[in-house]
Structures are given as C-alpha cells and as structure tokens.
C-alpha positions as CSV (number, residue, x, y, z in Angstrom):
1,X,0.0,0.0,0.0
2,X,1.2,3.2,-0.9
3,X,2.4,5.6,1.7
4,X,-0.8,8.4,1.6
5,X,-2.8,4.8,2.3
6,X,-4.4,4.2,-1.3
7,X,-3.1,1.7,-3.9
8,X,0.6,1.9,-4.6
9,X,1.2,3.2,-8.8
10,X,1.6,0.6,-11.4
11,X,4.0,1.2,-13.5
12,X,4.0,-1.2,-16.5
13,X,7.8,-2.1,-17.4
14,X,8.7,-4.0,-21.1
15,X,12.1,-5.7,-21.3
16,X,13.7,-7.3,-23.7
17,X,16.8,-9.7,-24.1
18,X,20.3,-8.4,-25.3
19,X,20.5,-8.8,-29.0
20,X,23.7,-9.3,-29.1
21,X,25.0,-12.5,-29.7
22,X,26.1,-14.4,-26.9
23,X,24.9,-12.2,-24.3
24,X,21.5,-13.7,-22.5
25,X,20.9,-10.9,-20.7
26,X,18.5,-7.9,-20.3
27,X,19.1,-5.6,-23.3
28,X,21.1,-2.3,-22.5
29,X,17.5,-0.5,-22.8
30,X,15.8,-2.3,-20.9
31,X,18.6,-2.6,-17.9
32,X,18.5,1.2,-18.4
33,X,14.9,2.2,-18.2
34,X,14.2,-0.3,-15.7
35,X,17.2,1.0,-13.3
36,X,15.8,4.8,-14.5
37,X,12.5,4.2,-13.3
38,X,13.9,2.7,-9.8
39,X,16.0,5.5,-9.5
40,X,13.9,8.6,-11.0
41,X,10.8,7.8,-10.0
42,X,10.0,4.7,-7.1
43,X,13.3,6.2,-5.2
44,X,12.6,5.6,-1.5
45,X,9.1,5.1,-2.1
46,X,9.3,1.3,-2.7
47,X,5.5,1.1,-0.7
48,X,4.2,3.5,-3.3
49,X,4.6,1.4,-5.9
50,X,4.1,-1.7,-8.0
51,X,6.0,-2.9,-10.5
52,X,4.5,-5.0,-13.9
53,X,7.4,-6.2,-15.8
54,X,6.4,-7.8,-18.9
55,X,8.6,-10.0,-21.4
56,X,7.2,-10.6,-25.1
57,X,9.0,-13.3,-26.8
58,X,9.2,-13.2,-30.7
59,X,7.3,-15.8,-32.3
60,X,9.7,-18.3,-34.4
61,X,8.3,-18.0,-37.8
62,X,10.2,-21.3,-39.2
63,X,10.5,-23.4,-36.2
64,X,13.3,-23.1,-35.3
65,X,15.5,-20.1,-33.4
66,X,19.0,-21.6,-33.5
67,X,19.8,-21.9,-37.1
68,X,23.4,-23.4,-36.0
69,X,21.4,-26.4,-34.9
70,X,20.4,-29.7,-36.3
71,X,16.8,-31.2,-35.7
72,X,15.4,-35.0,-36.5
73,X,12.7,-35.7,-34.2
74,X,9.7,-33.9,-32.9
75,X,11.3,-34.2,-29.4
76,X,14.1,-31.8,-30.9
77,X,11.8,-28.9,-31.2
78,X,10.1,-29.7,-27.9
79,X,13.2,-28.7,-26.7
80,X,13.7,-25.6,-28.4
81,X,10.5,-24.1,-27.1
82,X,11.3,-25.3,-23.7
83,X,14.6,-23.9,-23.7
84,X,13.0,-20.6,-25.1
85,X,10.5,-20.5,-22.2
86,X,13.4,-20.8,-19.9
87,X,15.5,-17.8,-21.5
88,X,12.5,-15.5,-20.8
89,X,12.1,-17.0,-17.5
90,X,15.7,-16.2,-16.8
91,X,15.5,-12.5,-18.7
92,X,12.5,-11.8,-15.9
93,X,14.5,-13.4,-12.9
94,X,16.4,-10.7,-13.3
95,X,14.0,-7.8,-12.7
96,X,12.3,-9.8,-10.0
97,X,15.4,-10.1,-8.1
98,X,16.3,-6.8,-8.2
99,X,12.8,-5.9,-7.3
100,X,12.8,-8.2,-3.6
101,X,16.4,-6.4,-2.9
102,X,15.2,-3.2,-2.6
103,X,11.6,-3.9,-1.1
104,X,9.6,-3.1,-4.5
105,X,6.6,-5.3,-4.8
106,X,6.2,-6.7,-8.8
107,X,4.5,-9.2,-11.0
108,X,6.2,-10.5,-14.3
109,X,5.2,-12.6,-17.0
110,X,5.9,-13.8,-20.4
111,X,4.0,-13.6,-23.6
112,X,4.7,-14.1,-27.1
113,X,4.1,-12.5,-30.2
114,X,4.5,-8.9,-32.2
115,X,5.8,-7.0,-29.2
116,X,4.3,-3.6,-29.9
117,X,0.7,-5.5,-30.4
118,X,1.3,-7.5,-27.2
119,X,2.6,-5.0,-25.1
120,X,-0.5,-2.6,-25.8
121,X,-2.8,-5.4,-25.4
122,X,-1.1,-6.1,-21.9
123,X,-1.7,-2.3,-21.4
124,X,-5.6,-2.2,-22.3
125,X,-6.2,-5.9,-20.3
126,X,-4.2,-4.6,-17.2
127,X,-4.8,-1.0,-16.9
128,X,-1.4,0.1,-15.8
129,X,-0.7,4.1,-14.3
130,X,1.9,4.5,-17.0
131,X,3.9,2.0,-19.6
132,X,8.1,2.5,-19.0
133,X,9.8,1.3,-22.0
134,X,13.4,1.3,-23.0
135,X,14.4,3.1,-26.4
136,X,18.1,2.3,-28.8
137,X,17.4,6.3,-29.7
138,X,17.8,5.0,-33.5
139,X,17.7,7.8,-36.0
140,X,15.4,8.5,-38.5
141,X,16.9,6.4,-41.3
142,X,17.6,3.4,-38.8
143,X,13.5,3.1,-37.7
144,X,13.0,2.9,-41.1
145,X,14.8,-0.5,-41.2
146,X,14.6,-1.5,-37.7
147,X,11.3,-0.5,-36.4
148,X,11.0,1.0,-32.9
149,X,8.5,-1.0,-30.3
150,X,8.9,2.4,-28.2
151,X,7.4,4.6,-30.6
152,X,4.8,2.4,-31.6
153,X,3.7,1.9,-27.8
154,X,3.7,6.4,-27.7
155,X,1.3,6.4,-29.9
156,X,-0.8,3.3,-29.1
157,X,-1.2,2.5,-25.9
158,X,-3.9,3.4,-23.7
159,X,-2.0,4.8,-20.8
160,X,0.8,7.3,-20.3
161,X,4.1,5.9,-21.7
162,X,7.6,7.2,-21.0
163,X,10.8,6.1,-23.2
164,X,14.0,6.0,-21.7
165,X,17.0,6.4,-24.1
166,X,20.1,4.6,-23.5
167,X,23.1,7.1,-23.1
168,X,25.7,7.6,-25.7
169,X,28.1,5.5,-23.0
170,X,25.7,2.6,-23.2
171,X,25.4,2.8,-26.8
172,X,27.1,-0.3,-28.6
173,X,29.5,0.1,-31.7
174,X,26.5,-1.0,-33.9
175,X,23.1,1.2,-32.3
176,X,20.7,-1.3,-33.6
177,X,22.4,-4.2,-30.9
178,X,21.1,-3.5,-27.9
C-alpha cells in the first residue's frame, strides 16, 4: 500500500533480451529504463509502488530459433520451445530479483508474439498508471529498417508511456544491438 494509504502506482515495465550475440541478458535499454524508473521515479518510495514487468518473446516464424542447430525428431523442437520458455524466465528473474532487494513489490510474465501489439494489449487488459519502455534512440533512417516498439507503444497504448534512451556511453558500436 502506498504511503498516503491508497493503492501503490503501477508502472508497466517492457524488457527485452540483449540482441547481441552471446549475451542472455537484459538488453542495455531495458537494464537502463528499468534501473531509470527505480531510481527517478520509485526512489525511496518502494511502498508506493508496484512494479508490472512484462517480457514478449518473438514468435519463431520457421520453427526453429537456432539456425546453428540440427533437428530430426519432434522431441528436438520440444526442446527448443522449452529452452526458449526458460530464457525468458531467466531474462524476468532478473528484474524480480532486483525488485525483492530493494523492497519493490512486482509481478512479471511472459508472452509471445508482435511485441508492440502485445505490449498494448497487456496495457488495455491490465490498466497500468503509465507504460516505461526502454528506447536504442535510432535515427530517422535506422527506424525505417529497424522498427521501434517504443514509438509504436507512444502512440498506441492506452495509458501514459515514458521512453528511456540509452546514453551515448551505453550505446554499442552498432546502435541497432542492444
């Protein structure tokens, strides 16, 4: 319960995994906005609010997400989409944790599909007080190749939403890795 004794804030929180390779981890946007928002905005307050971090996993289009791999028996793909589960599982763990060691409460979960579409579905079916997401801050020519989910969800979703760009130090060789 919040400290003026009504309902702590929700504050709706996307991440995403690292694309880049080899690195299962939060995505330097996410990591940032989510560490933003704790810092910026819950602060001391942890009793004043209630964080609702939300994973959408890309659907695989073929089948198949490791293209390195071989497959030869139903069981094979089993696996991958276990395996897949567990990666998001692991990408949330992180949040959560970080969540119980500073006294925040939170909720996460995992969904999967078109990320902007999912995320502002998420939005309408749980009424968050605002929607954090992180942003690569990709130029004009870049979005057109790219695609921003953080732009999308400013325009689309039913609730306040604040993008948090990564700073130039976070910013990766290539911008589009995050």
């Amino acid at each position: 319960m919040a400290a003026d004794g009504g309902e702590p804030t929700r504050i709706m929180m996307a991440v995403n995994e690292s694309s880049i390779k080899g690195y299962p981890n939060a995505s330097i946007s996410s990591r940032g906005a989510f560490e933003w928002t704790l810092k910026k905005i819950v602060r001391s307050n942890t009793s004043g609010f209630k964080l609702l971090l939300l994973h959408v996993q890309l659907p695989d289009k073929y089948g198949f997400n490791d293209m390195d791999s071989m497959y030869s028996s139903p069981e094979d793909f089993k696996n991958i989409k276990h395996k897949n589960k567990i990666r998001g599982l692991h990408l949330l763990e992180y949040f959560v944790k970080r969540c119980h060691e500073i006294g925040v409460a939170c909720e996460a979960w995992v969904k999967k599909g078109d990320p902007e579409k999912v995320i502002c579905y998420e939005v309408n079916r749980v009424q968050p007080d605002f929607l954090v997401v992180g942003s690569r801050g990709l130029g004009p020519f870049q979005k057109i190749f790219v695609g921003t989910v953080s732009e999308f969800c400013t325009k689309h979703a039913d609730c306040p939403v604040i993008a948090i760009k990564r700073t130039a130090a976070q910013t990766p060789q290539d911008p589009v890795d995050d």
